[in-house]
SETORNU-192276 format. One line per 2 residues: number of its first residue (from 1); their letters; for each residue x negated, y, z of C-alpha. Coordinates in pm, whole numbers, plus 50000, padded with zeros to 5 digits. Layout:
BEGIN
NUM) A) X:Y:Z | ...
This chain:
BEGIN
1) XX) 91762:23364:62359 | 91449:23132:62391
3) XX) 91498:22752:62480 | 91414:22815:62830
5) XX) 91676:23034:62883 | 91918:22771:62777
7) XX) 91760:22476:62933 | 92013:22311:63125
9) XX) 91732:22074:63356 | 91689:22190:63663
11) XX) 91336:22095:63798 | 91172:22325:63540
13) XX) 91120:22708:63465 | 91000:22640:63124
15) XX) 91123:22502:62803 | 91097:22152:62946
17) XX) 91344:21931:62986 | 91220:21692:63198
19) XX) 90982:21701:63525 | 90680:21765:63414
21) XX) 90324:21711:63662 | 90232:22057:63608
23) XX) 90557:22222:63726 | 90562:21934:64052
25) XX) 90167:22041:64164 | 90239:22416:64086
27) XX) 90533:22372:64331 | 90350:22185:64555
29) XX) 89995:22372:64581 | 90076:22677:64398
31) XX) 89851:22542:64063 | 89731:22312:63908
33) XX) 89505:22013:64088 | 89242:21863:63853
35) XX) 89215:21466:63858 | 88863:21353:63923
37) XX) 88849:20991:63750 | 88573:20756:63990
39) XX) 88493:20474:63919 | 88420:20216:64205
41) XX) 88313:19933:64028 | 88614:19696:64151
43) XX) 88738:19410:63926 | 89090:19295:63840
45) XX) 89244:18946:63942 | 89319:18857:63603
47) XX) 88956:18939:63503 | 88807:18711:63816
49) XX) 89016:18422:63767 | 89221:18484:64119
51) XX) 89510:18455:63861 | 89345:18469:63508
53) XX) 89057:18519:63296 | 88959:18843:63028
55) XX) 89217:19097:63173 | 89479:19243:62997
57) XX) 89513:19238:62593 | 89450:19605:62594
59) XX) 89232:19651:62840 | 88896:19839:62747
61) XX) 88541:19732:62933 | 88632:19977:63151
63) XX) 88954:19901:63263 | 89105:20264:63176
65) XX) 88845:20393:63324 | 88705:20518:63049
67) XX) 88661:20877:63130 | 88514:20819:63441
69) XX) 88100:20878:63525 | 87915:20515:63519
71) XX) 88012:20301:63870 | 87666:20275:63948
73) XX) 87657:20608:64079 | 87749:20666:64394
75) XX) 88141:20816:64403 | 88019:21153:64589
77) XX) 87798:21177:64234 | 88050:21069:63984
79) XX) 88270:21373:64141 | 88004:21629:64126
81) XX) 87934:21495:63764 | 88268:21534:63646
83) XX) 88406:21801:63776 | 88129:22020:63649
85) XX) 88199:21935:63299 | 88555:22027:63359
87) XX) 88500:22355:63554 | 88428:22498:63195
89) XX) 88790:22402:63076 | 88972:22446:63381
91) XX) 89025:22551:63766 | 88798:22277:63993
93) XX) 88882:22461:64329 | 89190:22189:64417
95) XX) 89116:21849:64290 | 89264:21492:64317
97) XX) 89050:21220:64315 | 89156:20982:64119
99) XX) 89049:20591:64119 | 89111:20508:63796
101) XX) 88939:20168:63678 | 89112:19821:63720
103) XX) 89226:19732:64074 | 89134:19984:64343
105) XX) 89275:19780:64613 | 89100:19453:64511
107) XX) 88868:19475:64746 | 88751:19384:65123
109) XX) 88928:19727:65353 | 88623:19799:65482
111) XX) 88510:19895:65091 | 88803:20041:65001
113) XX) 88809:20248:65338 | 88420:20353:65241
115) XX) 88464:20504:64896 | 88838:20658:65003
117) XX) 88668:20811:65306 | 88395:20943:65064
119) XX) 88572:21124:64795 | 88825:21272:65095
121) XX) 88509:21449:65203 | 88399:21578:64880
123) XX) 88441:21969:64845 | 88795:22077:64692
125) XX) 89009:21721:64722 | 89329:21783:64821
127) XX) 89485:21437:64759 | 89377:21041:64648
129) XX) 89567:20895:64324 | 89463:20508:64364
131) XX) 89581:20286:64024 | 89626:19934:64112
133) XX) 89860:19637:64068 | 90173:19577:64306
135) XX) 90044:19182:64385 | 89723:19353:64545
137) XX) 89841:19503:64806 | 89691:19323:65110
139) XX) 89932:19403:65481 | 89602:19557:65619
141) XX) 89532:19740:65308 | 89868:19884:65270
143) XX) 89814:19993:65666 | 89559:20189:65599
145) XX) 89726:20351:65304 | 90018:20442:65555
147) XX) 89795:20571:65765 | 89585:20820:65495
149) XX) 89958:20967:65383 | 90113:21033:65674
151) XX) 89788:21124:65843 | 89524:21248:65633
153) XX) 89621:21385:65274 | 89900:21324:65008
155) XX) 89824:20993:64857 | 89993:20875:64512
157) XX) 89940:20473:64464 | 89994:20425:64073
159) XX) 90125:20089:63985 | 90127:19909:63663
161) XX) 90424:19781:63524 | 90367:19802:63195
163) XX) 90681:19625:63123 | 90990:19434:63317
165) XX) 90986:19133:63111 | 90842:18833:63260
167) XX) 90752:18693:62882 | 90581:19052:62758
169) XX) 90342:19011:63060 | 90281:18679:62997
171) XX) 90183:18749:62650 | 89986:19042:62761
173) XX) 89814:18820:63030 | 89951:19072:63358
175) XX) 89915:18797:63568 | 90218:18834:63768
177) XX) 90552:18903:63706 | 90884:19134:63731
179) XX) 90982:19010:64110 | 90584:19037:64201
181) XX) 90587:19392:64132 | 90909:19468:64290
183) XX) 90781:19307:64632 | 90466:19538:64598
185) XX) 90642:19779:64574 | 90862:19780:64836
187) XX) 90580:19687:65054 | 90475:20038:64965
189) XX) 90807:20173:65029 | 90859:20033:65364
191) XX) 90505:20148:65497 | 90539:20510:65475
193) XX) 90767:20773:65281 | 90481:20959:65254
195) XX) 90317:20754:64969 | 90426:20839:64630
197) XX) 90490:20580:64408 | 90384:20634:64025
199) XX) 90525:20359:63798 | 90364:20302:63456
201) XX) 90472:20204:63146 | 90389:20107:62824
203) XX) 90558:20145:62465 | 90535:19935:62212
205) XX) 90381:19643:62352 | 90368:19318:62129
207) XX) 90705:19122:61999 | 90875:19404:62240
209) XX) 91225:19603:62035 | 91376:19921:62125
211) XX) 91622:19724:62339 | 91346:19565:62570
213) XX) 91200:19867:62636 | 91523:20035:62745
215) XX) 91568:19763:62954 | 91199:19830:63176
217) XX) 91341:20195:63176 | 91672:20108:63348
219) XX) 91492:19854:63572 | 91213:20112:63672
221) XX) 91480:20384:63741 | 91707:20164:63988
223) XX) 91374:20162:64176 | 91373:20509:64197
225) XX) 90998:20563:64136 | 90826:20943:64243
227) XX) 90648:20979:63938 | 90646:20761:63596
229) XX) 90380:20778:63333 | 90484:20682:62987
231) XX) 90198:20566:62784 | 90179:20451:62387
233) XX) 89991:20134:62322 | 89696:20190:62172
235) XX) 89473:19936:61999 | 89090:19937:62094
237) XX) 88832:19807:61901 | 88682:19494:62087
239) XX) 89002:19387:62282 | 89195:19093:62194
241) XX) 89487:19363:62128 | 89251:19535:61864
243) XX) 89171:19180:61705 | 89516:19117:61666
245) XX) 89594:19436:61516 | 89277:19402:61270
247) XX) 89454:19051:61149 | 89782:19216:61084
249) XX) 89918:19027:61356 | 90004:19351:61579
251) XX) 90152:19663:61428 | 90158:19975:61633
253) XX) 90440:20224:61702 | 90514:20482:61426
255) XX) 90508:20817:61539 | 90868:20880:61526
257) XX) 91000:20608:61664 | 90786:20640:61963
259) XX) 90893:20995:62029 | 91305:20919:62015
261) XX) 91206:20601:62229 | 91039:20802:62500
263) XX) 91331:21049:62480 | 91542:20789:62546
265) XX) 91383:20681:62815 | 91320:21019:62996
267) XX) 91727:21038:62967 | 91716:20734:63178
269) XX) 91531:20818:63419 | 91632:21011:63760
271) XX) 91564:21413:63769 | 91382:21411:64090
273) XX) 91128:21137:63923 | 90790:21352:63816
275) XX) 90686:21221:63471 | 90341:21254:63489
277) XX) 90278:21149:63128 | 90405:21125:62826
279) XX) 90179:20919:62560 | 89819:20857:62574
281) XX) 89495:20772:62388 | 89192:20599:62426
283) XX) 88813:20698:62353 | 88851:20843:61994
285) XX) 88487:20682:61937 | 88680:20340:62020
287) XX) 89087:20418:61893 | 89178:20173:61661
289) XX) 89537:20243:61606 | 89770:20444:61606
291) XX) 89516:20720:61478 | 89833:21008:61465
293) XX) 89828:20972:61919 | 89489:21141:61868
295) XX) 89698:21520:61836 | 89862:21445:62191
297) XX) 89990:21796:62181 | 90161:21761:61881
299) XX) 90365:21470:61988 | 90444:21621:62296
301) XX) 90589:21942:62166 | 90764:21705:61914
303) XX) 90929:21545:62195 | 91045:21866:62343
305) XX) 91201:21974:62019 | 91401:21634:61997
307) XX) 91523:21689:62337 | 91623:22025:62270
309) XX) 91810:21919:61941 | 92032:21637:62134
311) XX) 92077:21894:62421 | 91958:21630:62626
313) XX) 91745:21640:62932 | 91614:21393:63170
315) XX) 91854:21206:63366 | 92121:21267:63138
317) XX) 92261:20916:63113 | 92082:20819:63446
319) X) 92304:20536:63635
């Protein structure tokens, strides 16, 4: 018998063990949905000064939006851009867009309705994923967003978390803390069942131990997020992070330690939560450390085979 004959998890037909994105869209739309990373050119309020200055300590130029088409195209031409270089890899007829870069509800509604209403006309979008932070979530913002899921399309609003101590996102300059989020997003909540919630997280973040990060896990999960994505810190040149790390004064994750942390988190968390990522990278041009998250693949099938050898699955020791 093969693993996924065995596999005791139930929101899977593979060798998986835990709810993976490609099994929830393939249930969903019948295959898989190809993100679209725009770009709108929106800033952060820890970049502005509303509530800091420089962003976060990890935080490229881009604001994770590195893989997106410059912002000074227009969003209907950052689409066509990029999904043409992925049609040779993969499927482009269903797409998500996905506003990727620093705060894509820090901004007036009337903006945020334009570029919205723009890539929900562009051929093949079947849904919006909009990354933002849970203390910029304006009442007539979050309307609208109400209004787009239970009207228009599905709509996912990703939320960074990062971490559920108050003194991490201090140190990692956030900008606003544990009981800020939570408010967000129940804001969310409230407004419409309709919107998904995605919850991110980081591992590894600085003067953070195994036991902190357990801690974000259990807090996230009591939440009951729809989707989490688990991403590894990793150090890029030119960020405060990366000077830190070039001084000795930040050491990144090892590879094995990440991959039995992240299984115990995905233990943690509830079955019927998609994880819509397990680890992460940035530009390889720009990685400074950890240089091993390069072979994503790897570590993923790595963290299958753990699973597999504590017969675990995820939501195993779920409160």
């Amino acid at each position: 018998m093969i693993q996924k004959d065995t596999n005791p998890y139930p929101n899977s037909d593979t060798n998986k063990r835990y709810y993976t994105y490609e099994y929830y869209m393939r249930k969903k739309y019948g295959g898989r949905c190809v993100k679209i990373p725009l770009d709108p050119g929106f800033t952060c309020p820890n970049i502005d000064g509303r509530c800091g200055v420089g962003g976060c300590i990890y935080c490229s130029d881009r604001g994770s939006g590195d893989f997106a088409a410059s912002s000074a195209l227009t969003i209907s031409e950052q689409y066509d851009i990029t999904r043409e270089k992925l049609s040779s890899k993969w499927d482009t007829s269903r797409t998500i867009a996905y506003f990727q870069a620093h705060t894509n509800t820090y901004a007036p509604l009337e903006k945020l309705r334009s570029v919205y209403e723009e890539a929900l006309s562009m051929e093949g979008v079947v849904g919006l994923n909009i990354a933002t932070r849970a203390d910029c979530l304006e009442d007539n913002v979050v309307e609208y967003l109400a209004c787009l899921a239970d009207n228009r399309t599905r709509l996912c609003v990703e939320l960074g978390l990062q971490s559920s101590s108050d003194e991490t996102a201090a140190f990692i300059n956030r900008g606003h803390t544990f009981a800020d989020f939570v408010a967000g997003y129940n804001k969310l909540r409230k407004a419409s069942p309709n919107i998904e919630i995605c919850v991110h997280l980081i591992l590894g973040l600085p003067h953070e131990n195994h036991d902190t990060m357990i801690k974000t896990a259990k807090d996230t999960a009591r939440l009951m997020p729809d989707q989490v994505k688990i991403h590894l810190l990793h150090v890029i040149r030119g960020t405060p992070l990366g000077g830190m790390c070039e001084r000795g004064e930040y050491i990144p994750m090892e590879r094995a330690d990440y991959i039995n942390t992240v299984c115990d988190v995905i233990e943690l968390l509830p079955q019927n939560t998609v994880i819509a990522r397990l680890t992460g990278d940035g530009m390889a041009k720009d990685l400074l450390a950890p240089l091993w998250s390069i072979k994503k693949t790897t570590v993923i099938n790595d963290i299958d085979k753990e699973l597999f050898a504590r017969g675990s699955y995820q939501g195993k020791k779920a409160e």
